[in-house]
C-alpha positions in Angstrom: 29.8 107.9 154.4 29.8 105.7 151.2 29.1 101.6 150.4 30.9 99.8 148.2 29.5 96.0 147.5 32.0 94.2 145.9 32.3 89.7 145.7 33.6 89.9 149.1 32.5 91.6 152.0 30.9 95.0 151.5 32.8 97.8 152.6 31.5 101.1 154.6 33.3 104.0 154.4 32.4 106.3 157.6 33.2 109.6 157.3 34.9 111.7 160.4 31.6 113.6 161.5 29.7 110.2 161.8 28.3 109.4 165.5 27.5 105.6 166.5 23.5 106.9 165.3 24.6 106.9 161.9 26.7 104.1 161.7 24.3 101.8 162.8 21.6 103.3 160.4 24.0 102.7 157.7 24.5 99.6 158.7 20.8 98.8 158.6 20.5 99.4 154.8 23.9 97.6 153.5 23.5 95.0 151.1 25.2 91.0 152.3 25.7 89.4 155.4 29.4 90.3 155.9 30.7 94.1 156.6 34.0 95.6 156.4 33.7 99.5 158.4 36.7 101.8 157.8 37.2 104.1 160.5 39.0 107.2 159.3 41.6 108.8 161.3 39.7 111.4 163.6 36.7 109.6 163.4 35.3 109.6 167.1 32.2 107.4 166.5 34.2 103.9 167.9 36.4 105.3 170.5 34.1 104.2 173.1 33.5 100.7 174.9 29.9 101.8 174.7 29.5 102.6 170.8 31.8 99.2 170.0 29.1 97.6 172.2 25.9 99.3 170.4 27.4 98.4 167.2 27.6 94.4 168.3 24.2 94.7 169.0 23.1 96.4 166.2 24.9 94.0 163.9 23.6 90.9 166.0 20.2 92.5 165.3 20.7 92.3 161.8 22.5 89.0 161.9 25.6 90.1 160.4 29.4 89.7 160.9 31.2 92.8 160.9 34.9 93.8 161.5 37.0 97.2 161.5 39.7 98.9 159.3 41.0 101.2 161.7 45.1 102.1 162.9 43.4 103.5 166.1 45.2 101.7 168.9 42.0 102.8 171.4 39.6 101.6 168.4 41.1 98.6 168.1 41.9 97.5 171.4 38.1 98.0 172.6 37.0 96.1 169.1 38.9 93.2 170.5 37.4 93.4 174.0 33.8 93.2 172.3 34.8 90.0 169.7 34.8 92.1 166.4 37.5 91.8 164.1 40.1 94.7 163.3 42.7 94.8 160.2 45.2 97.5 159.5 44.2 97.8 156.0 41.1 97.5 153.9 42.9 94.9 150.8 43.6 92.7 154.4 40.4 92.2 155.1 39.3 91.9 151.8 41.6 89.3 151.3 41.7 87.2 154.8 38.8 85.0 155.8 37.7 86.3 159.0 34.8 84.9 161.6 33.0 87.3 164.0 32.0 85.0 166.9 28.8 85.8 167.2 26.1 83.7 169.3 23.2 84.9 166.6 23.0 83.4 163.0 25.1 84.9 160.5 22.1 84.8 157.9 18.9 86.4 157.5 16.1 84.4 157.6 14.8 83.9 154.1 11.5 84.1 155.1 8.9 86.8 157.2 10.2 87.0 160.7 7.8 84.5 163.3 6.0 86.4 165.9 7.4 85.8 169.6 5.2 83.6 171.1 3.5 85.3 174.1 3.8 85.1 177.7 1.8 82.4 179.4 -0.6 84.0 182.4 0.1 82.3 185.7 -1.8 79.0 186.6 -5.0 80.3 188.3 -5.3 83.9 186.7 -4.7 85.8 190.1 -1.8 87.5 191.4 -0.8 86.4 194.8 -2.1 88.1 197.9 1.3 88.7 199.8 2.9 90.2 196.3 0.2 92.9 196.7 1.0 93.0 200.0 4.8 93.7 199.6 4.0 96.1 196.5 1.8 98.2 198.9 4.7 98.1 201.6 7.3 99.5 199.1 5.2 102.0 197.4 4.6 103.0 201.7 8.1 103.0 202.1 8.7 105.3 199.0 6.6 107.6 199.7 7.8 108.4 203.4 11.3 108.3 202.2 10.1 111.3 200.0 8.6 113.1 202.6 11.1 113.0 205.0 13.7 114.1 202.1 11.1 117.1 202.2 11.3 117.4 205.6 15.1 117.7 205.6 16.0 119.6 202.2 12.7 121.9 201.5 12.5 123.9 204.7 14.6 126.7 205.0 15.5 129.6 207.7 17.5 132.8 208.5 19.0 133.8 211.3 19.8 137.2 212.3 22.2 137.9 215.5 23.0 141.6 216.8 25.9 140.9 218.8 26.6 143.0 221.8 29.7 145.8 220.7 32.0 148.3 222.9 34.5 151.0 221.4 38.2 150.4 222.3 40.9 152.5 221.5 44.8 152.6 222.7 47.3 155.0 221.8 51.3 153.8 220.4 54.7 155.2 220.0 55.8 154.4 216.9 59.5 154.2 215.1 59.5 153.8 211.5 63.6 152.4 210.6 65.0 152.0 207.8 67.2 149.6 209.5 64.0 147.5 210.1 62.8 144.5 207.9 59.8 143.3 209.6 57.0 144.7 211.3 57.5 144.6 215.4 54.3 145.7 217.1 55.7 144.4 220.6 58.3 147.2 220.6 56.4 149.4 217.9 58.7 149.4 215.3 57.5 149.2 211.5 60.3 149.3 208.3 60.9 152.2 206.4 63.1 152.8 203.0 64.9 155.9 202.3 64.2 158.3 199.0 67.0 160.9 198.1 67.7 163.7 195.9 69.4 167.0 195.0 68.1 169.8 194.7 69.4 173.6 193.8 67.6 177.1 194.1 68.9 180.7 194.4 68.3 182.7 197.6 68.4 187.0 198.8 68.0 189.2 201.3 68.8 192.6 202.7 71.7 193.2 204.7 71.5 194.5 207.9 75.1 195.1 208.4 75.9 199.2 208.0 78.7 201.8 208.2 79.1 205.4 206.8 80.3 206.0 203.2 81.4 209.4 201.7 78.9 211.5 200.2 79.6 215.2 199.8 82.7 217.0 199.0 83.9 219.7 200.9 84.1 222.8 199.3 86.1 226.6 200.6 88.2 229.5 199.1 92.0 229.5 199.2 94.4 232.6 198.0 97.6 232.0 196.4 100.3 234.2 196.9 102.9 235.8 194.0 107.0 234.7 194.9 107.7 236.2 191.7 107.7 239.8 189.5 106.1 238.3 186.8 102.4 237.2 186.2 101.2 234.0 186.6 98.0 232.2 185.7 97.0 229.6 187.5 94.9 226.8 185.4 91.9 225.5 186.4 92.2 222.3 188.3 95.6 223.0 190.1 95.5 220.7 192.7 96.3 221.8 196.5 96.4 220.2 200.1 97.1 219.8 203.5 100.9 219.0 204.8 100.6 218.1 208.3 98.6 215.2 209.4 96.4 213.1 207.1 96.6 214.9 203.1 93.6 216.2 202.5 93.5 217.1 198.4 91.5 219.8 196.4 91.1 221.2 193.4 90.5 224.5 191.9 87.5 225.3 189.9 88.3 228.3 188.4 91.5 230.1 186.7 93.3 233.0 188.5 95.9 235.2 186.9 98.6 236.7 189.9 99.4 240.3 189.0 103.3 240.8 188.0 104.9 241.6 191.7 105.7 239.8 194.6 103.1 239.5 197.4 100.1 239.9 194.5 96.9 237.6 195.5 94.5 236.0 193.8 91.1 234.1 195.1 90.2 230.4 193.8 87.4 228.1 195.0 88.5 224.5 195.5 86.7 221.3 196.0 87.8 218.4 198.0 89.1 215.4 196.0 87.3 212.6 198.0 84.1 212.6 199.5 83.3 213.2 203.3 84.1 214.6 206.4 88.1 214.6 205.7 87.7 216.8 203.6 86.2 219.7 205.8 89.7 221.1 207.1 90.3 224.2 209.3 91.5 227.8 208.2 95.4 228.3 206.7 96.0 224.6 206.7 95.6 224.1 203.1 99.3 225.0 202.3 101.1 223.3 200.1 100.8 223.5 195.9 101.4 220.3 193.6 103.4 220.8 190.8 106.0 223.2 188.8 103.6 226.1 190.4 104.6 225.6 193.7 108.2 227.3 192.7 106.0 230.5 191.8 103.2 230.7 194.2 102.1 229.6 197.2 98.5 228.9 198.8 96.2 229.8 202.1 92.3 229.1 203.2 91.9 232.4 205.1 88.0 230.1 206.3 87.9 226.5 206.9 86.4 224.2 204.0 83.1 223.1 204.7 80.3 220.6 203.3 81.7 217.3 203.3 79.4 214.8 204.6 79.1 210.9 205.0 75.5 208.7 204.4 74.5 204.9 206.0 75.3 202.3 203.8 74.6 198.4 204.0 77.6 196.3 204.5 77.6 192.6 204.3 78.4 190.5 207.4 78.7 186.9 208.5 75.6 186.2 209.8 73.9 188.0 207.0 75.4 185.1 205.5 74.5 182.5 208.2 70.5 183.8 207.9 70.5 183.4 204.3 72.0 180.2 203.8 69.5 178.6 206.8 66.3 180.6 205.5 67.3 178.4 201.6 68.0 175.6 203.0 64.8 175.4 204.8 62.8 176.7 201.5 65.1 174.2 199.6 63.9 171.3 202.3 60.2 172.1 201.7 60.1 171.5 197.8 62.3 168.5 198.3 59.4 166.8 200.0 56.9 167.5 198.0 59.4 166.2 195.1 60.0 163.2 197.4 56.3 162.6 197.6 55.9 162.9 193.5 58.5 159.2 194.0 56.3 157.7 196.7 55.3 154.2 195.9 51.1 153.5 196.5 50.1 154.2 200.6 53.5 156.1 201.4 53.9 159.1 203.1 56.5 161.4 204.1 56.8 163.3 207.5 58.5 167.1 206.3 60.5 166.6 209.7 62.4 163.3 208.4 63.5 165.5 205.4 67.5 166.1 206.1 70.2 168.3 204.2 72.4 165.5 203.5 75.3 167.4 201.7 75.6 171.0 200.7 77.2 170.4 196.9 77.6 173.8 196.4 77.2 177.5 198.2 78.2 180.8 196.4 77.3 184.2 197.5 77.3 187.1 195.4 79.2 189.2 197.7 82.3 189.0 200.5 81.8 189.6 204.2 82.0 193.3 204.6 80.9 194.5 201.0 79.0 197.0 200.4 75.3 196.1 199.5 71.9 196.3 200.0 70.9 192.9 198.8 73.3 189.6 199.4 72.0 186.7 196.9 73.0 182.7 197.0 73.1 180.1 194.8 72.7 176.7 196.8 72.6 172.8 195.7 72.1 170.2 198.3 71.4 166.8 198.4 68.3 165.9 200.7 66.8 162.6 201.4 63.3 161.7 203.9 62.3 158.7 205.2 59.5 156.9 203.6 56.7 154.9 205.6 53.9 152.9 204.4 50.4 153.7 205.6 49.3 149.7 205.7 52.6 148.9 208.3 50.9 151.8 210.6 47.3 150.4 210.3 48.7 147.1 211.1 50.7 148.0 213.7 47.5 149.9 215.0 45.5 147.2 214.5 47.7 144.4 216.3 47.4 147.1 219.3 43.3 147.8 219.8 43.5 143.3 219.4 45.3 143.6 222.8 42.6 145.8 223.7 39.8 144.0 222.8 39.5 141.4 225.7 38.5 138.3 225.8 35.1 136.5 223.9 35.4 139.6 221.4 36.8 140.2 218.4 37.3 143.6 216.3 35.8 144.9 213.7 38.9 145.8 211.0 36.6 148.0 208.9 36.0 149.8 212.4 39.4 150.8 213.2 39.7 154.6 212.5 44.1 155.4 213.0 45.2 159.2 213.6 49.2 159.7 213.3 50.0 162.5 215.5 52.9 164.9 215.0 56.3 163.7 214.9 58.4 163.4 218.0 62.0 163.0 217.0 64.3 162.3 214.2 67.0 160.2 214.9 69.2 159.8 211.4 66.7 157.7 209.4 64.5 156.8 211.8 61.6 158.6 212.5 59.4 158.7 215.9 55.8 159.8 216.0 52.7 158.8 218.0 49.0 157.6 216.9 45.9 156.9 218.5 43.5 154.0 217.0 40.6 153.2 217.7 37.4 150.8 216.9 34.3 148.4 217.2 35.1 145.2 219.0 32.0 142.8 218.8 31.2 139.2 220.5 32.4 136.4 218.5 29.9 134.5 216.9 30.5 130.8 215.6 28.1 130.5 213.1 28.2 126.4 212.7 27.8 126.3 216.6 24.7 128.7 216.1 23.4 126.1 213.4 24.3 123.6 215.8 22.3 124.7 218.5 18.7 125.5 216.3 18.2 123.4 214.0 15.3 121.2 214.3 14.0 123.2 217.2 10.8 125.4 217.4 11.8 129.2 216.6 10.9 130.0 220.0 13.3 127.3 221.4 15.8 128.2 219.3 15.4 132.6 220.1 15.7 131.2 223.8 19.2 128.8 223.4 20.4 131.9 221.1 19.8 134.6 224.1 21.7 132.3 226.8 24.4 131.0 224.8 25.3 134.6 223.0 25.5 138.1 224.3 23.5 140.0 222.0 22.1 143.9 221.9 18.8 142.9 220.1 16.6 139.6 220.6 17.5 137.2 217.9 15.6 137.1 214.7 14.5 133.7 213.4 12.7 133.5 210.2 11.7 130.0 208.4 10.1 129.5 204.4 7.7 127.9 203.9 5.8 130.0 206.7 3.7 127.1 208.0 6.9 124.7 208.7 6.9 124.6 212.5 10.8 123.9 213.1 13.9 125.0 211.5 15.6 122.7 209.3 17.8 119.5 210.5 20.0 119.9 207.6 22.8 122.8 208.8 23.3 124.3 205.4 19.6 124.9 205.0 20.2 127.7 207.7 21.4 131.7 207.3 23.3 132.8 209.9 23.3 136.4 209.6 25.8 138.5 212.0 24.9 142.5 212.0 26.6 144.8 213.6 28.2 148.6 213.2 30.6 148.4 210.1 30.2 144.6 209.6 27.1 142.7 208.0 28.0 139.2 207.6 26.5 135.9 206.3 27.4 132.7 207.3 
């Protein structure tokens, strides 16, 4: 803050950090009788009726006329209110000849200040007998309105209620539906939303279909029979059979030459082409000779061909099919839900029963009906979906039931109520029925402001007594009051604690 003294007026400049303390010090020490103060914007000494006021005074003090530089429309509009002056600029107060109307002389006094004359003392020297009188009254009537402020606010006292308690419990059907938007605990129904999603895996299992297969190969000796003078050699592999009935085919594993004249024999051993029982075949009916051979020779089994055989085999069949398919889907069923319960909001659960085979995408088997195998595999994609049920609807639902229980001049305990969901009794589509049993503390209410009511100001053995009739209780009530000599609970209701104890609950009131 800086002065300037100039002909005119002398000018203060305040800075923005100035309070109304150091404008009026400043104020003190300026040279002149006439005081221009510019306010800069921001300033927040002079916002204030009561620093516009302490500033008068100040300047009255002093005997000096002052006015304000200040666009502050709050500044100048209190200014006004007080008398002082106010321009818009510092050259238009310079320039303008402005009064402060003031009731105090707008000079100094050129000499050392008189001293104030002093009081007179009353005629007589002695102060009145009824003005000590009333002074003792008021200082009496002081005093006992302390002490009974004492009375009312220092005091203070606990009480501490055990409130009688029974268990109640009540078992509910519930239906959780999909369908439902709002919680129904009058028919027991609570909403639900559905999750869905596909899943694929592969599947196998043995057959258990059978039927006999081929295994060994008969096996004999045939002769064959010169038609001709002449050699002939017949090659190894010369393929013979049966003419009547079923054609039974073998082989020859050995060559034979014929010797040169009709009616020469020769002996071959011969296999059976396919493998099994057809081929064991009974003496002289292998008969007949495949190819350019037969015009030369001809063929006889003097013993029937023996050693073809048949073995089990697995064979597919339908409800190899049908067990397969039921034992993935109900694999495939499993891992949904727990893939359903990895997209469960917070305090959802699925039942596994509500989990449904919505659509079978895709079903291939590795092998027909009737196939031979030992193993049948399948590759199966589904799409699944289970019904989704929040844990709080259930509690609620629960808890809206043991209230029905609880009976009247009780009330229960929520952080008592213990819920058990019991297995799940039917799915219906989407909706999904199940039972529960709840149960939990229900306590005797307690109206805390009527128990304040009732005890304070009263002796604690008055007030243990109006407690035990008024409330059923399982302990005597506990009345405490600070400062320990104080006879009587407080008047004042807030000065009491009402404590309510009970199993799960502690409450203050």
């Amino acid at each position: 803050m800086a002065e300037e003294r100039r002909t005119g007026p002398s000018v203060i400049h305040l800075d923005v950090d100035d309070d109304i303390a150091a404008v009026c010090e400043r104020l003190s020490r300026v040279e002149g009788w006439r005081v221009l103060i510019v306010v800069p914007r921001g300033c927040r000494a002079l916002t204030s009726l009561l620093d516009l006021k302490l500033l008068a005074r100040r300047a009255r003090d002093l005997a000096l006329e002052i006015a304000l530089v200040t666009a502050n429309p709050t500044t100048r509009s209190l200014a006004r209110e007080v008398g002082i002056p106010v321009f818009f600029s510092l050259k238009r107060g310079q320039r303008v000849r402005w009064r402060w109307k003031s009731e105090l002389p707008r000079q100094r006094a050129l000499g050392p200040a008189l001293p104030r004359p002093m009081a007179r003392p009353a005629l007589g020297g002695r102060t009145r007998w009824w003005e000590r009188a009333l002074a003792a009254f008021l200082l009496l009537a002081v005093v006992s309105a302390l002490l009974a402020g004492a009375a009312l606010a220092v005091p203070g006292a606990t009480v501490i209620l055990a409130p009688a308690s029974k268990e109640v419990s009540t078992a509910v059907q519930v239906v959780a539906d999909p369908e439902v938007k709002e919680l129904d605990h009058q028919r027991g129904q609570i909403p639900a939303r559905v999750v869905k999603l596909q899943i694929e895996g592969k599947g196998q299992m043995p057959v258990t279909g059978t039927k006999d297969a081929p295994d060994e190969r008969a096996r004999g000796t045939v002769v064959f029979i010169n038609m001709i003078n002449q050699p002939v050699t017949v090659p190894e592999g010369t393929v013979v059979s049966t003419s009547a009935g079923t054609i039974v085919r073998f082989t020859t594993e050995e060559e034979v030459t014929l010797p040169g004249v009709v009616g020469g024999t020769a002996q071959a051993e011969v296999v059976a082409v396919d493998p099994g029982l057809s081929g064991n075949v009974g003496a002289n009916l292998i008969n007949r000779v495949e190819g350019p051979l037969s015009l030369h020779v001809r063929v006889t089994n003097p013993e029937p061909t023996e050693g073809g055989s048949v073995k089990q085999v697995g064979v597919v069949t339908a409800a190899d099919k049908e067990r397969l398919k039921a034992s993935l889907l109900q694999k495939l069923q499993q891992e949904a839900h727990a893939l359903i319960e990895e997209r469960l909001q917070e305090g959802e659960f699925v039942p596994p029963e509500s989990v449904v085979v919505d659509e079978i995408i895709s079903e291939t088997y590795d092998r027909f009906t009737g196939e031979e195998a030992e193993v049948l595999n399948l590759d199966l994609r589904i799409r699944v979906s289970g019904t989704a049920i929040n844990e709080r609807d259930v509690k609620l639902l629960a808890l809206r039931a043991l209230e029905a229980e609880v009976g009247e001049g009780f009330e229960l305990v929520p952080r008592s109520v213990h819920v058990q969901v019991g297995e799940v009794a039917g799915v219906e589509g989407r909706k999904v029925s199940f039972g529960l049993r709840a149960s939990g503390l229900a306590v005797t209410k307690v109206d805390v402001d009527r128990v304040r009511a009732e005890v304070r100001g009263q002796p604690p053995e008055v007030a243990r007594e109006r407690l035990r009739q008024r409330l059923l209780l399982e302990e005597e009530p506990v009345v405490r009051i600070w400062p320990q000599w104080w006879r009587r609970l407080p008047w004042l209701p807030f000065r009491i604690d009402v404590v309510v104890q009970e199993q799960g609950r502690n409450e203050r009131g």
